[in-house]
C-alpha positions as CSV (number, residue, x, y, z in Angstrom):
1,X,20.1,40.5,45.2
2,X,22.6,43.8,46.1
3,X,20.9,46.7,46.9
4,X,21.7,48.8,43.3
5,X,20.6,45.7,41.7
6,X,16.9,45.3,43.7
7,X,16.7,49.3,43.3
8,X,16.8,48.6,39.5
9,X,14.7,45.3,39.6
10,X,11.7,48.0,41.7
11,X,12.0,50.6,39.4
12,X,11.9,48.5,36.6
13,X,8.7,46.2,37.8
14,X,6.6,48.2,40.6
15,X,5.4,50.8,38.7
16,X,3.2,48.1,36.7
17,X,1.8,46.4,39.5
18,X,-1.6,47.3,38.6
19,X,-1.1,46.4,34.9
20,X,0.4,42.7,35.5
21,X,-2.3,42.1,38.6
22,X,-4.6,43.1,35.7
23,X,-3.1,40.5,32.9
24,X,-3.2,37.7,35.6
25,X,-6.9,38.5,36.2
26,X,-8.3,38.0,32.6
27,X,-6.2,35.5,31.6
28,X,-7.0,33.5,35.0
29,X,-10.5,35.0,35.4
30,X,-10.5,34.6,39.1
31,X,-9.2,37.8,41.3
32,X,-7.6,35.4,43.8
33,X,-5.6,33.4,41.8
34,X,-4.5,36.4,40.0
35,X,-3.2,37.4,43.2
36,X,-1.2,34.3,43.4
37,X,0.1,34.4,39.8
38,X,1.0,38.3,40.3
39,X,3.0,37.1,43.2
40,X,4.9,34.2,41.6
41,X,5.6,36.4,38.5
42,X,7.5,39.1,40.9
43,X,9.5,35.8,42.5
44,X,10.3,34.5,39.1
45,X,11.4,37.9,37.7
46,X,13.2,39.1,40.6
47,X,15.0,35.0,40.4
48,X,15.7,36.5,36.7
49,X,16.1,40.0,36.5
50,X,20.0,39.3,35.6
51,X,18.3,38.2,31.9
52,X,16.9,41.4,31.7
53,X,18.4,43.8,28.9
54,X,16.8,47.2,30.5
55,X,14.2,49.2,27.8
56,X,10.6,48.0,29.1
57,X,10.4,47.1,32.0
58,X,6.4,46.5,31.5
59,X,7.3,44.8,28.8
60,X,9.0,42.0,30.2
61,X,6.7,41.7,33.4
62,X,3.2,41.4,31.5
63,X,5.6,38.6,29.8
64,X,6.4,36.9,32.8
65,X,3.5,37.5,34.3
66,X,1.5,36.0,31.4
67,X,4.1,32.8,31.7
68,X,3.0,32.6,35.2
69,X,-0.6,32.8,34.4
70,X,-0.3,29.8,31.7
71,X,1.3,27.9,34.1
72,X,-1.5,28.3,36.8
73,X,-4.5,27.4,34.3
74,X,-2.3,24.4,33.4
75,X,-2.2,23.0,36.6
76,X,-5.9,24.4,37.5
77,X,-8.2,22.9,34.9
78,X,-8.9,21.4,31.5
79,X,-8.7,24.1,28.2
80,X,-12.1,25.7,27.2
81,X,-13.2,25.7,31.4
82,X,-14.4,29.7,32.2
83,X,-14.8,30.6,35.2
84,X,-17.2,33.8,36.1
85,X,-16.5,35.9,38.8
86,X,-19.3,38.9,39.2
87,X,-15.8,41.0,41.1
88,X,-13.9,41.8,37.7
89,X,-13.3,45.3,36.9
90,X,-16.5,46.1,39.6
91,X,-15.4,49.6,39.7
92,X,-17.8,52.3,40.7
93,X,-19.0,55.9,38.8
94,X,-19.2,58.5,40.6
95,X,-22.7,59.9,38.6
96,X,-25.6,59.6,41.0
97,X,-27.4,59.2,37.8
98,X,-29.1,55.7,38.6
99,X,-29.9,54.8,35.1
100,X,-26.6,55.7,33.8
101,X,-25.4,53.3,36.7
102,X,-27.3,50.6,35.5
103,X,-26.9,51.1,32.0
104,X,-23.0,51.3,32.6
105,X,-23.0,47.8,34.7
106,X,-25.0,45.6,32.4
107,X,-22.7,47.0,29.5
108,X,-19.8,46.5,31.6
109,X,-21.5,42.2,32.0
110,X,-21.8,42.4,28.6
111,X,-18.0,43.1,27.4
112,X,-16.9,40.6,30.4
113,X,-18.8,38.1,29.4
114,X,-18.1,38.1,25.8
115,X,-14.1,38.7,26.7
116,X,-14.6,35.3,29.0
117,X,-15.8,33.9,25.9
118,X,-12.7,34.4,23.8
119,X,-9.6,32.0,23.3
120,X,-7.2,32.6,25.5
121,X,-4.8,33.5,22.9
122,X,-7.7,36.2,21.4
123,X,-8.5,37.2,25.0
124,X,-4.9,38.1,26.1
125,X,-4.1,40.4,22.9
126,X,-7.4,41.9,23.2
127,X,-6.3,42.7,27.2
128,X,-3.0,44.1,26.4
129,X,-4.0,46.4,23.7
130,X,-7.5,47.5,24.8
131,X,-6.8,47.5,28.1
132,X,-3.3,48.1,29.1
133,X,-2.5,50.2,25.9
134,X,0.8,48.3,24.5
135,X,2.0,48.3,20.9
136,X,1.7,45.6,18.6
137,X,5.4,45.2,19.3
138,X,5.0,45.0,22.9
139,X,2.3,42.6,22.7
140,X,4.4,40.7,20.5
141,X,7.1,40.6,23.0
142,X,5.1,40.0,26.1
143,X,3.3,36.8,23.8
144,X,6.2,35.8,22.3
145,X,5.0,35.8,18.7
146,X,5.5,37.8,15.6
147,X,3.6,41.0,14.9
148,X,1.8,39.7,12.2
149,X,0.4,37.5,14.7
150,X,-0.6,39.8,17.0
151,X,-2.4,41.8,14.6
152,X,-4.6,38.5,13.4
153,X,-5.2,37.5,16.7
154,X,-6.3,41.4,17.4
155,X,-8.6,41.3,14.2
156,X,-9.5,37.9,15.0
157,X,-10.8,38.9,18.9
158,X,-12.2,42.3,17.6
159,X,-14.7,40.5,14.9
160,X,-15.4,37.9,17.8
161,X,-16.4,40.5,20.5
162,X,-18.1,42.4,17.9
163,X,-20.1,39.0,16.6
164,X,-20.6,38.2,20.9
165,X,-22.1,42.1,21.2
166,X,-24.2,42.4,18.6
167,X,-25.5,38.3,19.0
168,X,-29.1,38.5,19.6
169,X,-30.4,36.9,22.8
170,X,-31.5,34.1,20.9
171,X,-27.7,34.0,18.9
172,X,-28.7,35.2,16.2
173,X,-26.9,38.5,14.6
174,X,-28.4,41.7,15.2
């Protein structure tokens, strides 16, 4: 790669770092392996960056990225296996309030643990456009589907959560 050509390829990927470390994460559910599909996706993209047509650079990285990702669970483990990792998005407040602190953590398990329980394909819209704030035509971009799929798939994740968060201990509805 020529140096104006890995200038464009950094400006283009680096400043979402954070956003496809986060992707790789949820959709892996295990911080290390995220890691490692984070750091394949940069190989592959930098390996294809002449594809790239310029416009969102974020874009297209949460798309490879999220190929990246599918490939890993592929190789990892059978469909429907979860893995739980207590380190996701274990990010302090700064409140010394210790109720709030508690409160804010076992809400915090709560919202993993039903976004663990998701499809995949439920789980990664839901990421995108809670989380990393993309349009429906991003998302639909990055997944490679149309928008109306997007937008079931976002209903479709939203009702879930929403049956997971309001699900008695027991199961039963609220």
């Amino acid at each position: 790669m020529e140096l104006p050509e890995r200038r464009q390829f950094e400006q283009a990927t680096l400043p979402h770092l954070d956003a496809a470390y986060n992707l790789a994460r949820w959709l892996t559910q295990d911080e290390h392996a995220a890691e490692d599909v984070v750091q394949e996706a940069f190989l592959r993209a930098a390996r294809y960056f002449g594809s790239f047509r310029g416009g969102d650079g974020r874009a297209w990285l949460l798309g490879v990225v999220r190929r990246a990702s599918f490939d890993w669970l592929s190789k990892q483990r059978s469909p429907g296996t979860l893995l739980y990792s207590e380190d996701i998005h274990d990010r302090g407040d700064e409140s010394s309030n210790p109720v709030f602190l508690a409160i804010r953590k076992c809400e915090e398990a709560l919202v993993r643990q039903a976004l663990e329980e998701l499809a995949p394909q439920l789980r990664e819209v839901i990421v995108l456009r809670e989380l990393e704030g993309l349009s429906y035509q991003e998302i639909a971009a990055v997944t490679e589907v149309p928008i109306g799929t997007v937008m079931s798939r976002l209903s479709r994740g939203r009702h879930q959560l929403h049956r997971l968060l309001t699900a008695s201990p027991e199961g039963e509805p609220k």
